[in-house]
C-alpha positions in Angstrom: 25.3 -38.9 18.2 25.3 -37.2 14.8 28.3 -36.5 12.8 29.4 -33.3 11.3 31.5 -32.7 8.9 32.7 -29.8 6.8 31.6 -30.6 2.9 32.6 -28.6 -0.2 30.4 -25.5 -0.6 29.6 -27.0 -4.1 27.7 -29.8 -2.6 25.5 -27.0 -1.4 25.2 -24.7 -4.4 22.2 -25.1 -6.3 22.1 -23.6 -10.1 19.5 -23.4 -12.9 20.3 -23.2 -16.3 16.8 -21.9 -16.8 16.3 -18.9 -14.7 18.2 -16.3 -16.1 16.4 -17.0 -19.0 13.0 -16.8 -17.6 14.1 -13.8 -15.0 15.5 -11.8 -18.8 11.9 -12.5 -20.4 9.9 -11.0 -17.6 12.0 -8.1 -17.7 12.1 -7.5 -21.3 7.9 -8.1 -20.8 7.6 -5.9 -18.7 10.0 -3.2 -20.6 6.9 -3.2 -23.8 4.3 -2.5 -20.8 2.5 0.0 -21.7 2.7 3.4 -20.0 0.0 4.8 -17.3 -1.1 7.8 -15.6 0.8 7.9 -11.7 -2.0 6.8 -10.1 -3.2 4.2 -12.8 -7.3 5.7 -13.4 -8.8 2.9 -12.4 -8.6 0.5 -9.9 -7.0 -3.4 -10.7 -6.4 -6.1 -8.7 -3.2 -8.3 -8.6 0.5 -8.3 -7.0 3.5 -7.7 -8.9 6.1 -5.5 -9.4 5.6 -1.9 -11.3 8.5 1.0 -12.2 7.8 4.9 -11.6 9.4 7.4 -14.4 10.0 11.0 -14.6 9.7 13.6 -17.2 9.2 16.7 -15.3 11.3 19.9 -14.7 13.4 19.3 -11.3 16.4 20.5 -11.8 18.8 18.0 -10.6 16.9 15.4 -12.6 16.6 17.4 -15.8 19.0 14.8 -17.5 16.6 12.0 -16.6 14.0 14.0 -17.2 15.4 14.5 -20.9 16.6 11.0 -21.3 12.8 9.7 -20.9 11.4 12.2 -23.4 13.9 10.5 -26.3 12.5 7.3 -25.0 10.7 6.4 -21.4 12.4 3.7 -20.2 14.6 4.8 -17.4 12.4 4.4 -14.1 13.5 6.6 -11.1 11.9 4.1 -8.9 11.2 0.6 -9.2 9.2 -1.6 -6.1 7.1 -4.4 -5.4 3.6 -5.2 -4.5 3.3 -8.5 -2.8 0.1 -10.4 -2.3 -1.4 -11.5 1.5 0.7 -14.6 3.2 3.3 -14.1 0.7 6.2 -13.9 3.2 5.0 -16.6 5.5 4.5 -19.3 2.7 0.6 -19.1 2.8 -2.1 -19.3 0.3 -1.2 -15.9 -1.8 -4.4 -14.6 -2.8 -4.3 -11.9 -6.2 -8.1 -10.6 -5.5 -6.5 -8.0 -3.3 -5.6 -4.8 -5.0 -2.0 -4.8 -3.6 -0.2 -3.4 -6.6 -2.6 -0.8 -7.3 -2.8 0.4 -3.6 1.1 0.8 -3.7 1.1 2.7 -7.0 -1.9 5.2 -5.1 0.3 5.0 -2.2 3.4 6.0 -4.0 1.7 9.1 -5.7 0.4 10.5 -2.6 4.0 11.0 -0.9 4.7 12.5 -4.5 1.9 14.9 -4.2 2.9 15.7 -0.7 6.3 16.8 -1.7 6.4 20.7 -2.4 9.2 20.4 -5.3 7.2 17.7 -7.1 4.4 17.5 -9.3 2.1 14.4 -9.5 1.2 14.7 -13.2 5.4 14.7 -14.0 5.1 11.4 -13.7 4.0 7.7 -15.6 4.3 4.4 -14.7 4.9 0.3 -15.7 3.1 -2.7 -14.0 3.5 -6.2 -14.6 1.3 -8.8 -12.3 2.7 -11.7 -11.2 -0.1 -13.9 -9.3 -0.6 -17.6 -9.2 3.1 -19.3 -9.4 4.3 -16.6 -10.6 4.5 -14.3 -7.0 7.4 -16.5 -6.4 9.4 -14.2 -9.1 8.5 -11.1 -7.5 11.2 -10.3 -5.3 13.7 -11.5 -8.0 11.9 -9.7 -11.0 12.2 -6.5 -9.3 16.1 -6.7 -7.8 16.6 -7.8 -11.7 15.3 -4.7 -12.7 17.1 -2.5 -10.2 19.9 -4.3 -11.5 19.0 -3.1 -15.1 18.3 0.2 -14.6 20.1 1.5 -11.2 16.5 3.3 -10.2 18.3 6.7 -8.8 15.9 6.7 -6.0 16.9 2.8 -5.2 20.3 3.4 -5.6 21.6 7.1 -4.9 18.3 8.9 -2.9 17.1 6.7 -0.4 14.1 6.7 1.3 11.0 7.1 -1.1 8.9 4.1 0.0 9.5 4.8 3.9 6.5 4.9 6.3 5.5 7.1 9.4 7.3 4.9 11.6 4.6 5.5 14.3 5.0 6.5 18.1 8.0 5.6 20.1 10.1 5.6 16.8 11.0 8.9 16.2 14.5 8.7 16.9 15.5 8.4 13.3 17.1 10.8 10.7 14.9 12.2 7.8 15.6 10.2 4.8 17.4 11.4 2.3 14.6 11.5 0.3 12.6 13.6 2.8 15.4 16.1 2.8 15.4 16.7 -0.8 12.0 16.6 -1.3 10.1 17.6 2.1 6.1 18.0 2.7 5.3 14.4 4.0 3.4 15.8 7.6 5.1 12.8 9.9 8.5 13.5 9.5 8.4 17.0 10.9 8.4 13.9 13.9 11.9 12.9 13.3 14.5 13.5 15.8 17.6 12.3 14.2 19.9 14.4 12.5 19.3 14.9 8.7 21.7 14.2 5.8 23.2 16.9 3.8 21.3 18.4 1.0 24.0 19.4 -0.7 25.7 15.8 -0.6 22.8 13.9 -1.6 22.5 16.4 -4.8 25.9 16.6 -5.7 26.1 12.6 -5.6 23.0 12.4 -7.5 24.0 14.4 -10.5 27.4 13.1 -10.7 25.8 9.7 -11.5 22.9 10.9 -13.8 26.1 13.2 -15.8 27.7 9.7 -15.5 24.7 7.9 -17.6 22.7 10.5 -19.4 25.4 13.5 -20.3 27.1 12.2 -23.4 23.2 10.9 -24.9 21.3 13.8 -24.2 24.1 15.6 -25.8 24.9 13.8 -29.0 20.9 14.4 -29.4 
């Protein structure tokens, strides 16, 4: 019969010396990106990862807002586009527009919202195809690390789906609450969070970041 045995966790630990040095220079590559249109104008192909940023008049995000005029570089949203058979280990494919299909994607739940405006809004993509879609998911936690996305971190909900039939149970995200007009989640059954939470916890943290810059400006 086989033998177990408890061995130290170090035995078990693997470490590279070399990936937070390759993980920092996609992120400062795709920080000098240049900036697009939200949706891009034309149509790519490619997976990767890509950043949304805000420079419109909302209210609770006029500090963002601000902060991004001085210099766009604070996303409000950061996600991933993954290529076919990525999460089951086969063949990834990048002749699939995956990355621009998210960014359309993205834009129309924008457009939908009635306190939003489309055109308020630019965006960053990087691909990562070939060996490179192995970095994806760990490119874009490293820059939600970097730059604490609020609508990662603080407003959740943005990249949600109509979860279909027979799933209506669920609460309105918070997202939906603070920015309603997507048609399925009129749908939802579940009780909603408070408005006045999700704001107040929002601009505490942008007063947090942006206050004393926007300021001294």
């Amino acid at each position: 019969t086989l033998s177990l045995f408890t061995s130290p966790q170090e035995e078990h630990t693997f470490r590279s010396t070399q990936l937070p040095a390759v993980i920092g220079e996609a992120v400062d590559f795709f920080a000098n990106t240049p900036l697009s249109p939200l949706p891009p104008p034309f149509r790519f192909l490619g997976p990767g990862v890509y950043a949304l940023y805000y420079l419109g008049d909302f209210d609770l995000y006029s500090l963002l807002s601000a902060a991004n005029r001085q210099e766009c570089k604070w996303p409000i949203y950061v996600g991933k586009a993954v290529p076919p058979g990525w999460r089951t280990g086969r063949e990834a494919l990048s002749e699939t527009a995956t990355l621009y299909s998210r960014l359309r994607e993205h834009s129309v739940s924008i457009e939908r919202a009635n306190n939003l405006v489309g055109d308020h809004f630019v965006c960053r993509y990087m691909f990562l195809a070939d060996a490179e879609s192995d970095l994806i998911g760990t490119v874009e936690a490293a820059l939600i690390r970097t730059y604490q996305p609020i609508w990662n971190t603080i407003i959740d909900g943005f990249g949600n789906h109509d979860p279909g039939n027979g799933r209506y149970n669920q609460s309105p995200s918070e997202w939906d609450v603070l920015h309603p007009g997507r048609s399925w989640v009129k749908n939802l059954k579940g009780e909603p969070p408070d408005i006045q939470e999700i704001r107040n916890a929002t601009l505490e943290e942008l007063q947090r970041r942006f206050r004393s810059s926007t300021t001294a400006s």
